[in-house]
N, C-alpha and C positions, 0 to 999 in steps of 0.2 A: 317613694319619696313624696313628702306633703310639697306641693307645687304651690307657689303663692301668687294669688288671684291674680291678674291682669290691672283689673282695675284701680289698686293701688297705686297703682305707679309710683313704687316706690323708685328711688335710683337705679340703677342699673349695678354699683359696688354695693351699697346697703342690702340689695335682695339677696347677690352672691357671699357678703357676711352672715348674712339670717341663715341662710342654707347651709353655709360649711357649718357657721357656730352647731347648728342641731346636728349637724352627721358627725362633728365633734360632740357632742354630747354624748351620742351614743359610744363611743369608745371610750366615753367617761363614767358611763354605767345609769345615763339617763334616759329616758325617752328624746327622740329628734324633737317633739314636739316643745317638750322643756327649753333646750337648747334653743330653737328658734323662737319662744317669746320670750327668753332672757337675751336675747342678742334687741328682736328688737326693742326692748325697751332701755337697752343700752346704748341703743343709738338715738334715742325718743326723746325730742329738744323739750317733752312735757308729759304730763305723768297720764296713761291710758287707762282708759275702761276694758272691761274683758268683753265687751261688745266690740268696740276699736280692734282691739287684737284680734278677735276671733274674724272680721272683716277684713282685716288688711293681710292676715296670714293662711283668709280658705280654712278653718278650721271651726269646729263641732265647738259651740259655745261650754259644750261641759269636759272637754276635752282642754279647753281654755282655764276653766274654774280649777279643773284637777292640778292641772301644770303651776297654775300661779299657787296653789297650797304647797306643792314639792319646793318652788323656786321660795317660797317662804319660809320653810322648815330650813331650808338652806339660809337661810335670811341675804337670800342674795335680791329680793326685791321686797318692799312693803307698802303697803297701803296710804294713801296720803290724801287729806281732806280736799275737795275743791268748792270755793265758794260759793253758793250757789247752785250746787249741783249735790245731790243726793246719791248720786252712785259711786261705788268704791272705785277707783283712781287708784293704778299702780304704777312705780317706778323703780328703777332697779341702781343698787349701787355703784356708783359710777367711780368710785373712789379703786385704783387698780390696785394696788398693795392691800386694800380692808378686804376688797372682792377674792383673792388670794387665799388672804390670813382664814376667811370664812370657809373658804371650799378646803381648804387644808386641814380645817378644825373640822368639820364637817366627817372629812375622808380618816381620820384620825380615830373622831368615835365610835365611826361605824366599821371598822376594818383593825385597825391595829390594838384598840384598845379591847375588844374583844379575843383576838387572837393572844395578846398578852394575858387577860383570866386563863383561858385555856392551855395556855402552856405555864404557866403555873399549878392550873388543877394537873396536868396530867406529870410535871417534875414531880410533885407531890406524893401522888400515887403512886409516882415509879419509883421513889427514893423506899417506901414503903413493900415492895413488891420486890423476893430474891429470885423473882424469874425474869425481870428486866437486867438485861445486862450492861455489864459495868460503860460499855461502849455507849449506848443506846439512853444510857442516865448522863452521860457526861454533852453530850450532842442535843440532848435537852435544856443540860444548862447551859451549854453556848448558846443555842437557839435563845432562849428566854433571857438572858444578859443582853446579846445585841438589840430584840425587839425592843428592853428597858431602856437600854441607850438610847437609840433613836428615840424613845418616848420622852426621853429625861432633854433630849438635844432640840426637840421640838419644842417643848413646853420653856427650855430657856432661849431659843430663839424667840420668844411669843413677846418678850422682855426688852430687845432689842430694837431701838427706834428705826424703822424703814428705812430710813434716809443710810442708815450706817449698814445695815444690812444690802442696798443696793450697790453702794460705794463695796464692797467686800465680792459682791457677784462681778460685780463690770472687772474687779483687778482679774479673776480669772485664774488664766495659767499661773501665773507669778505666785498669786497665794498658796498653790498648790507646791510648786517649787520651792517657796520658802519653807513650810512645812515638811517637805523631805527627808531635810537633813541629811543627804547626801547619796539618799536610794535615788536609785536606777528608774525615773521616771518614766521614758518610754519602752513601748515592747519592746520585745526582743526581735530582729530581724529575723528571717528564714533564713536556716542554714540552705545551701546548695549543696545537693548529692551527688 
């Protein structure tokens, strides 16, 4: 685990967020070190230099360069001019609903919207093919329908003002319950033998 210097002295919560956000990152499919220079400059009251981060987080100046190009690509941080000062200055989007919408758009093109060509190409080839069987074409096209829904449900949430969309999360159960329409919302209990 990247241990962060001493010398910073950062807070005592601020160092314990840096730390989970990167061990969170890695079960997000990032490096810890991503994770912890997007947490701190999430926390950062002003926009840092990759010398600054690479000082306050004990970490390999190019280690630092690499990560801010991935949190980039992510455009979950960018570059911002400081007066006066010649070195690139980064800060990251503080905006938590945009910060979302990106890591969502992000997760989106690299994962689903690939998965969806290829179940395409391979429906394709199997509607074409009298050795796939009848079972094995039809379990394609459900596969390939749901991945499109999702993709069609995404892309119209993307439409949706935040504000309505959060109103829509917080109602919760209720939403879910009105939707029913009169199915059996919870499990089923265990029979007793």
């Amino acid at each position: 685990m990247t241990e962060i210097t001493v010398e910073s002295k950062l807070p005592a919560a601020v160092e314990r967020f840096i730390l989970h956000w990167g061990d969170m990152g890695g079960q997000w499919g990032v490096n810890r070190s991503v994770g912890q220079i997007h947490a701190l400059l999430y926390l950062s009251e002003r926009p840092l230099t990759a010398e600054e981060i690479a000082e306050t987080l004990g970490m390999a100046r190019s280690n630092v360069s690499n990560s801010l190009k991935e949190l980039g690509g992510w455009k979950l941080v960018r570059r911002v001019p400081v007066l006066g000062d010649r070195r690139d200055h980064f800060e990251a989007e503080t905006d938590l609903w945009e910060m979302v919408t990106r890591i969502a758009q992000g997760r989106k093109e690299r994962e689903i919207d690939p998965a969806a060509a290829a179940l395409r190409a391979c429906r394709a080839e199997a509607e074409g093919d009298a050795r796939v069987s009848p079972v094995a074409k039809k379990r394609l096209a459900e596969m390939e329908e749901f991945v499109g829904t999702l993709s069609r449900w995404y892309d119209q949430m993307l439409g949706v003002p935040a504000p309505k969309i959060m109103a829509l999360i917080r109602m919760g159960a209720p939403v879910v319950n009105l939707l029913s329409f009169g199915r059996a919302g919870k499990a089923r209990e265990p029979t007793e033998h």
